[in-house]
N, C-alpha and C positions, 0 to 999 in steps of 0.2 A: 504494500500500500504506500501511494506518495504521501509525503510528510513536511508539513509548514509549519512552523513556530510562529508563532503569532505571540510578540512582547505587549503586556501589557501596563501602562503606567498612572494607571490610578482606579480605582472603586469599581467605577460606571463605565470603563473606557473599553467594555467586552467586545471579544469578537463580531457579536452580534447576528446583523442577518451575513455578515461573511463568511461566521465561521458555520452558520447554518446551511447555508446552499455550499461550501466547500464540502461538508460531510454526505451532504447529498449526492458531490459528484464523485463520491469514494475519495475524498482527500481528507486524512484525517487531520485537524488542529490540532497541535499543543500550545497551551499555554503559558508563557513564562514570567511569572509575575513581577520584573523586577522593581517597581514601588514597593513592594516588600519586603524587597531581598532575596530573592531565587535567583541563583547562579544562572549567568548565562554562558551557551557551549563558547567555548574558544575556537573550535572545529566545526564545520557546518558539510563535516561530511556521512551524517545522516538525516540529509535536511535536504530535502526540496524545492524548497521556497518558503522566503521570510515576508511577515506583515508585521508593521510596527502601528497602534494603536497612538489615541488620542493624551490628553494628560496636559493638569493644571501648569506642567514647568513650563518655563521656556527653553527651547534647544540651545542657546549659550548660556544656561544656568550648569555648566558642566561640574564647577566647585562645588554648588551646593548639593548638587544631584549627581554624586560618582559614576552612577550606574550610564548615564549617560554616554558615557565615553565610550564604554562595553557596547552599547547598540551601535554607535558613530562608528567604531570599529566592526562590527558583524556587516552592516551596510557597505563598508567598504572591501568585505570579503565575498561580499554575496557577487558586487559586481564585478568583482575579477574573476568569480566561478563562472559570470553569466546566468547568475540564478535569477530567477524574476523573484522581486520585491514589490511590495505594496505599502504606502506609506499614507496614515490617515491623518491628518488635522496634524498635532505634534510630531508626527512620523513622518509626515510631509518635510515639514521643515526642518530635521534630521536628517533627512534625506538629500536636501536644498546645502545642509552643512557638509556634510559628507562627502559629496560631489563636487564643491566648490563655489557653492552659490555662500549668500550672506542673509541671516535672517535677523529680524531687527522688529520694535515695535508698530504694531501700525497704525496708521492718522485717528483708528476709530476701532473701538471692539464692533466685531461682526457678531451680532447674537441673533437669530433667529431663522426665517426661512425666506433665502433670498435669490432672484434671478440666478442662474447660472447659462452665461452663453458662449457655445460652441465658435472656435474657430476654424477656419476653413482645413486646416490640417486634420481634424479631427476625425471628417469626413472619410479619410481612409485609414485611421486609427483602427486597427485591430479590434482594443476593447470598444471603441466606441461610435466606430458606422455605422450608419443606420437607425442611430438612435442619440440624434444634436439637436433634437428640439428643445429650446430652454425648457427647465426643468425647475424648482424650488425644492433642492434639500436643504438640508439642516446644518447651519454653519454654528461655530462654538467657539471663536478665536480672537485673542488679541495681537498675536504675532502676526510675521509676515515675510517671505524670501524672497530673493531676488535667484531665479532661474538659473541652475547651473552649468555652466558651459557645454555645448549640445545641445539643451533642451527642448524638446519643441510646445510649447505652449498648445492647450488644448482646450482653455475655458477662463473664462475671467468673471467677477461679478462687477457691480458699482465700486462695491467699498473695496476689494479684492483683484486686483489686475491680475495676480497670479495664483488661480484656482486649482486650477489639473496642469499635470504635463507628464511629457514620457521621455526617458532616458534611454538612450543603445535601443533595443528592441524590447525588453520586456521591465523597464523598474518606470513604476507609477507613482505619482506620490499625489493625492485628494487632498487639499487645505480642509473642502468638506466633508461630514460626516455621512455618507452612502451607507455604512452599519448602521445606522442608530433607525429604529424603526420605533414606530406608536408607543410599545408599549414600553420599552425603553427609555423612552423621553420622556414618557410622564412620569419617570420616575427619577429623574436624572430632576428635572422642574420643581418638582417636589421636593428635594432635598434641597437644592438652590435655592429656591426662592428669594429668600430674604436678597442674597448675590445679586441677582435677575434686577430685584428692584433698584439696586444699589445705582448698579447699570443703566438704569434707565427703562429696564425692559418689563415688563406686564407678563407673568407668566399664565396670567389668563387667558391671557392676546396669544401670546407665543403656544400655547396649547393649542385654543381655536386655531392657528396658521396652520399646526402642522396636521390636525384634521385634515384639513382641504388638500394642501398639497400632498403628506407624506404615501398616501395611497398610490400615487405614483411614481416617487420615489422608489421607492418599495417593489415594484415590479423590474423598472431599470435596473434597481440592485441586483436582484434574481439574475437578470441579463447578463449586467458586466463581470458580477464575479464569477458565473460558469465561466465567461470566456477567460477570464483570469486563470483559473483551474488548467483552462486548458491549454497556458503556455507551458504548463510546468511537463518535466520531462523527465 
């Protein structure tokens, strides 16, 4: 059976519907907690393909956050194996570090559910053909990166010029969150809240959004991460 490690760096920042529709396509998840403390492999030669999860740090909080470093480096093993990587919200920009980009705070926290529009490269994007009609997932971020050399951009928001993009052939890195579905966010809201307000944001508002939208969301998720699955070799 192929095998993904999927890091995870905080509470709420699970698999999600990734690691769902992965074990559906016969790829099993592990998970490796390192907010926790669970050693991560030095070796990635029982590994298939890596996904790096969400999480409160920021990707240059390397002192405060050691563990950090261990992922910055697995990312940079995966892509000399040519493994296909998935990198989400914080994973992205780990990713963005890793590769050479620079990731920094952004003009404005992105909280809730907003545009996401395809660029014309996307169009013959492997994961994502066929399927670049703007969309409204769930963003969760006060970071932001600057593209790392090669990259080809694949999406932007308002607040977000740099949403998706894809590396060599198969390392993705999502600023948004494509795992988090319904029932996950209401729970993620939930615990936030007071945050949310702090922010500025209504998480009454932000609940009712992701009603509307995440139903679709939710189905493209199903979409990209088969075809995900199906770089792995």
């Amino acid at each position: 059976m192929k095998r993904v490690l999927f890091i995870q760096n905080g509470e709420y920042e699970v698999p999600g519907l990734f690691g769902a529709v992965l074990e559906k396509c016969g790829v099993h998840v592990e998970t490796a907690h390192a907010w926790r403390g669970d050693s991560l492999p030095v070796s990635l030669e029982h590994w298939h393909g890596i996904a790096i999860g969400g999480g409160s740090m920021s990707a240059y909080g390397t002192d405060q956050y050691p563990f950090l470093k261990d992922e910055l480096a697995i990312l940079a093993k995966a892509r000399e194996q040519k493994m296909p990587v998935l990198g989400m919200c914080l994973g992205a920009q780990l990713m963005a570090a890793a590769y050479g980009g620079r990731v920094f705070p952004n003009h404005t926290k992105e909280i809730g559910c907003f545009d996401l529009r395809f660029t014309a490269a996307a169009e013959n994007d492997p994961l994502w053909q066929g399927h670049t009609r703007t969309f409204q997932p769930v963003s969760w971020h006060g970071d932001t990166f600057s593209l790392p050399p090669g990259a080809v951009l694949l999406a932007s928001s308002d607040i977000t010029p740099n949403q998706l993009f894809r590396l060599d052939d198969s390392l993705y890195g999502f600023q948004f969150h494509l795992e988090i579905g319904r029932e996950l966010l209401a729970d993620m809201i939930r615990e936030d809240a007071e945050s949310l307000r702090n922010h500025g944001v209504d998480p009454h508002e932000f609940l009712h959004a992701a009603g509307i939208h995440l139903p679709e969301a939710e189905k493209i998720a199903g979409i990209i991460f088969r075809r995900w699955a199906s770089l792995i070799t």
